[in-house]
KOLROFI-513439 format. One record per atom (N, C-alpha, C, O): chain; atom name; residue in one letter; x, y, z. Coordinates in steps of 0.001 Angstrom, whole numbers, plus 524288, in hexadecimal, padded with zeros to 5 digits. Example, Ala and Ser with C-alpha at 12.3 -4.5 7.8 and 13.67 -1.06 7.14 Angstrom:
<rs>
+------+------+------+-------+-------+-------+
: vodo : nudo : voro :    xx :    yy :    zz :
+------+------+------+-------+-------+-------+
:    A :    N :    a : 83386 : 7E9C6 : 81E78 :
:    A :   CA :    a : 8300C : 7EE6C : 81E78 :
:    A :    C :    a : 83390 : 7F31C : 81E78 :
:    A :    O :    a : 8379C : 7F309 : 82111 :
:    A :    N :    s : 83232 : 7F736 : 81BA8 :
:    A :   CA :    s : 83566 : 7FBDC : 81BE4 :
:    A :    C :    s : 83264 : 8001E : 81EBE :
:    A :    O :    s : 83461 : 80472 : 81F67 :
+------+------+------+-------+-------+-------+
</rs>
This chain:
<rs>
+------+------+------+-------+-------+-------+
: vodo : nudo : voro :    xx :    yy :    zz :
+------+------+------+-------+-------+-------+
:    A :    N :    x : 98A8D : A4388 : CDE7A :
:    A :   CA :    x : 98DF2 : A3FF6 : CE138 :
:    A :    C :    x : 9937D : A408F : CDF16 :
:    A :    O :    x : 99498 : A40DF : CDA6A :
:    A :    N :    x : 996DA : A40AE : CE31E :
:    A :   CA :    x : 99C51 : A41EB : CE0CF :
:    A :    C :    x : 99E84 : A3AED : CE1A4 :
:    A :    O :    x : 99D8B : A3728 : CE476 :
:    A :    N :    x : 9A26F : A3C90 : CDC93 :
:    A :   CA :    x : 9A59F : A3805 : CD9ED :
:    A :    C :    x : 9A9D5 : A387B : CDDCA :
:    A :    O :    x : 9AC71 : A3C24 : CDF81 :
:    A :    N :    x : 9A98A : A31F6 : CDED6 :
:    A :   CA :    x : 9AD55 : A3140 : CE232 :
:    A :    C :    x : 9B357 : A30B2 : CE122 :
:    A :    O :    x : 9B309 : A34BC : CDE89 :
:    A :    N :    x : 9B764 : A2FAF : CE0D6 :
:    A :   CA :    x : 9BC37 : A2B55 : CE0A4 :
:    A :    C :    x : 9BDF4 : A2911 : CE3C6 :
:    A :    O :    x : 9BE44 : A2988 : CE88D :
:    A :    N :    x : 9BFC6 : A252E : CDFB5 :
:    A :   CA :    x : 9C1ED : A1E3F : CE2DF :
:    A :    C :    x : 9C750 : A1FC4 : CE416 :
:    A :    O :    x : 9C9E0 : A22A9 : CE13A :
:    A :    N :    x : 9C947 : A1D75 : CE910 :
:    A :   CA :    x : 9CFCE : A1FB0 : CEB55 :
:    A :    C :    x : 9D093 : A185E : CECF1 :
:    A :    O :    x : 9CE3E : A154B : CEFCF :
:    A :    N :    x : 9D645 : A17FB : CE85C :
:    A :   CA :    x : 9D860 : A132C : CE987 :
:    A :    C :    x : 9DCFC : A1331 : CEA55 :
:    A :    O :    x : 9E018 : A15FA : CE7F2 :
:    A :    N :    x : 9DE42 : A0FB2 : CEE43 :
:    A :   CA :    x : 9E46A : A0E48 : CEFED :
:    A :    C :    x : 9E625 : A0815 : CEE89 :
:    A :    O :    x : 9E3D8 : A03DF : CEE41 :
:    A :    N :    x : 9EA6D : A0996 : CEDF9 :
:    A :   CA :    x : 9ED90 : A05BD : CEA3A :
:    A :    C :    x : 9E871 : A00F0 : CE88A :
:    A :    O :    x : 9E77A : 9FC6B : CE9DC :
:    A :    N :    x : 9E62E : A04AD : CE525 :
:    A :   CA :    x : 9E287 : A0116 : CE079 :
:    A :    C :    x : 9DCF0 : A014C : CE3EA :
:    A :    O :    x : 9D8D8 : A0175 : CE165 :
:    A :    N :    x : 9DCBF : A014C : CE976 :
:    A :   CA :    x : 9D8C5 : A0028 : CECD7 :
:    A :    C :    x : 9D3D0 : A030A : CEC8E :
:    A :    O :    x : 9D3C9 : A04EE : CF0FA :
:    A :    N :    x : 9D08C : A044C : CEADB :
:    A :   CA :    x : 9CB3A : A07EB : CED6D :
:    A :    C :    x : 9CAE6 : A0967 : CF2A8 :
:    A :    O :    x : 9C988 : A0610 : CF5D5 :
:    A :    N :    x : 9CB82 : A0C0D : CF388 :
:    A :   CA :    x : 9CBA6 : A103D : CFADB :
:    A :    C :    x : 9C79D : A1320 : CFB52 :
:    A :    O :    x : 9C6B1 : A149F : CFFCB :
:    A :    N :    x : 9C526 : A1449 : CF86D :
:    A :   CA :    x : 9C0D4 : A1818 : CF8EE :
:    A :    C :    x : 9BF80 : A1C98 : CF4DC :
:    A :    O :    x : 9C1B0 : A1DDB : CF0C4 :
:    A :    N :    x : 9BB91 : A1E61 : CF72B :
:    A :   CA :    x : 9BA15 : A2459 : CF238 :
:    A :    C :    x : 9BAB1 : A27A5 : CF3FD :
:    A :    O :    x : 9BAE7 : A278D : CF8CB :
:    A :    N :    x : 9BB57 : A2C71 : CF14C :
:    A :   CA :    x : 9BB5D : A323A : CF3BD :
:    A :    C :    x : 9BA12 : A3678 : CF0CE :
:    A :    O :    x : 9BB6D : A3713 : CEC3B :
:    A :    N :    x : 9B663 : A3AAC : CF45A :
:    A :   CA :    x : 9B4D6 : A3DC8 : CF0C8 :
:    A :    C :    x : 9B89C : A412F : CECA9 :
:    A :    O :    x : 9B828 : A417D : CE7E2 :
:    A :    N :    x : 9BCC1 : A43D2 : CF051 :
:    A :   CA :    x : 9BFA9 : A4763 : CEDD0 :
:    A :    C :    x : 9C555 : A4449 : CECA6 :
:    A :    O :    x : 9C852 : A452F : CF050 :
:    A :    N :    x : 9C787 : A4132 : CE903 :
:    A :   CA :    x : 9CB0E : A3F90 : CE988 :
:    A :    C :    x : 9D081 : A44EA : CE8FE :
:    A :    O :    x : 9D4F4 : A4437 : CEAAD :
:    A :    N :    x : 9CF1B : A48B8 : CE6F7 :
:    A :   CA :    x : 9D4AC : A4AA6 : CE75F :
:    A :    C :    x : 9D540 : A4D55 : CED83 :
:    A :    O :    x : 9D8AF : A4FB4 : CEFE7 :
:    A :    N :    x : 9D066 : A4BB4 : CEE75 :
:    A :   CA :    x : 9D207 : A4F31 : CF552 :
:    A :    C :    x : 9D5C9 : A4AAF : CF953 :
:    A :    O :    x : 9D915 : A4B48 : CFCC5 :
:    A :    N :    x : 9D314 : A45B7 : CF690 :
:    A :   CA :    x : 9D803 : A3F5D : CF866 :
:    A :    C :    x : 9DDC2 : A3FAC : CF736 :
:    A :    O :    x : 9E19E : A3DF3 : CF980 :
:    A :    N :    x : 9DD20 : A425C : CF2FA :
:    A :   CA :    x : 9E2C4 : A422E : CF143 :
:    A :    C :    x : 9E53B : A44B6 : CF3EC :
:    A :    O :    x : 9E914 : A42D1 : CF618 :
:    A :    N :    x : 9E39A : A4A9B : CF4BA :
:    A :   CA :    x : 9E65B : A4EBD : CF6D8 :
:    A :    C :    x : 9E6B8 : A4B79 : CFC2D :
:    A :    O :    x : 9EB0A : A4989 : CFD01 :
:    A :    N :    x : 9E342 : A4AAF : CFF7D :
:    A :   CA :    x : 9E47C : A483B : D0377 :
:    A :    C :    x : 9E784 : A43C3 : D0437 :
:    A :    O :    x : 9E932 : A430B : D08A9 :
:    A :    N :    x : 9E8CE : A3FE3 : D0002 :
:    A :   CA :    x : 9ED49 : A3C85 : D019E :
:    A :    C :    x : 9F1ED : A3E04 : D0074 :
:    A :    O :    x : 9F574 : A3BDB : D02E8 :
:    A :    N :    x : 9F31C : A4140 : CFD44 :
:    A :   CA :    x : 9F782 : A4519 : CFC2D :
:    A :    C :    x : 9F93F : A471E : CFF7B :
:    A :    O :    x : 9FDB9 : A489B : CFE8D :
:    A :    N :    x : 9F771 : A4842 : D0446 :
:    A :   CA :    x : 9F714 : A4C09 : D0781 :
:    A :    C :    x : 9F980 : A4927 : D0CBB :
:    A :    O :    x : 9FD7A : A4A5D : D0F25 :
:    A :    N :    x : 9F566 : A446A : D0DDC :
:    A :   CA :    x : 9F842 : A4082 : D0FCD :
:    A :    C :    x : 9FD72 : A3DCF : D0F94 :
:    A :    O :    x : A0078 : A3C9B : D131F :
:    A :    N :    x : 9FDA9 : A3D43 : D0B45 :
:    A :   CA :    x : A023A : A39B7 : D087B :
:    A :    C :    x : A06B9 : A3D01 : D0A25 :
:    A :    O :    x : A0A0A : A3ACE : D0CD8 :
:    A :    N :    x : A0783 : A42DC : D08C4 :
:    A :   CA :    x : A0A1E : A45F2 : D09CF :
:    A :    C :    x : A0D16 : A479D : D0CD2 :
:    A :    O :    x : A1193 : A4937 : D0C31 :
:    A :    N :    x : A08B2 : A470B : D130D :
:    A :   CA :    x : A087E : A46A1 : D17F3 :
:    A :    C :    x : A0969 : A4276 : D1CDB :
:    A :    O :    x : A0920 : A4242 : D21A7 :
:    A :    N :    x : A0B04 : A3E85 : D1742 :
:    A :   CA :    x : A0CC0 : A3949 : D19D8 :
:    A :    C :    x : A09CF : A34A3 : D1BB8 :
:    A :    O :    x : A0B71 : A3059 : D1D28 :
:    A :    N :    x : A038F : A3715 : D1B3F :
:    A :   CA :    x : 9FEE1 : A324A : D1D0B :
:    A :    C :    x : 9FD23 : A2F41 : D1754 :
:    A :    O :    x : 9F8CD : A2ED3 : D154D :
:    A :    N :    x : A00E9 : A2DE0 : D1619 :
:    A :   CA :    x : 9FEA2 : A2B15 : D1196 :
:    A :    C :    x : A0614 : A2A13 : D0D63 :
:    A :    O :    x : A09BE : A2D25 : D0CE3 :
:    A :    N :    x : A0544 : A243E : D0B3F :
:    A :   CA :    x : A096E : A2401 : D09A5 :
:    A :    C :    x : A0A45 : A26B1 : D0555 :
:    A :    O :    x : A0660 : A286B : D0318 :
:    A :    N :    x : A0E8E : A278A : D037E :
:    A :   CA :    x : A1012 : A2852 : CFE6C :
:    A :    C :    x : A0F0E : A2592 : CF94B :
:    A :    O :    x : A1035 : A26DC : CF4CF :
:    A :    N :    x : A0CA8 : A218E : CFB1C :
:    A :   CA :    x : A0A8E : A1D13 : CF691 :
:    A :    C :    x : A0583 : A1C11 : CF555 :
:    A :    O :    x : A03EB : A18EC : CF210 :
:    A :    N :    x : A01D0 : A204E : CF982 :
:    A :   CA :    x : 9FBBF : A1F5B : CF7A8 :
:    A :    C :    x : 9F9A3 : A2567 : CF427 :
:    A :    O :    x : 9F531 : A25B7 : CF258 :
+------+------+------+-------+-------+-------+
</rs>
């Protein structure tokens, strides 16, 4: 069983995810691209 991680916004619990650096890359990516603010 693969280990999950916890993804929180401003302090909040949002959910788990398997691969978190694949989240990252993807809100980076977003953020970048303008779908996502500069502050998350």
């Amino acid at each position: 069983m693969k280990r999950q991680s916890r993804v929180f916004v401003d302090g909040a619990l949002i959910g788990l995810v398997d691969d978190p650096q694949d989240l990252v890359s993807r809100m980076r990516e977003m953020r970048r691209r303008g779908g996502l603010s500069t502050e998350v």
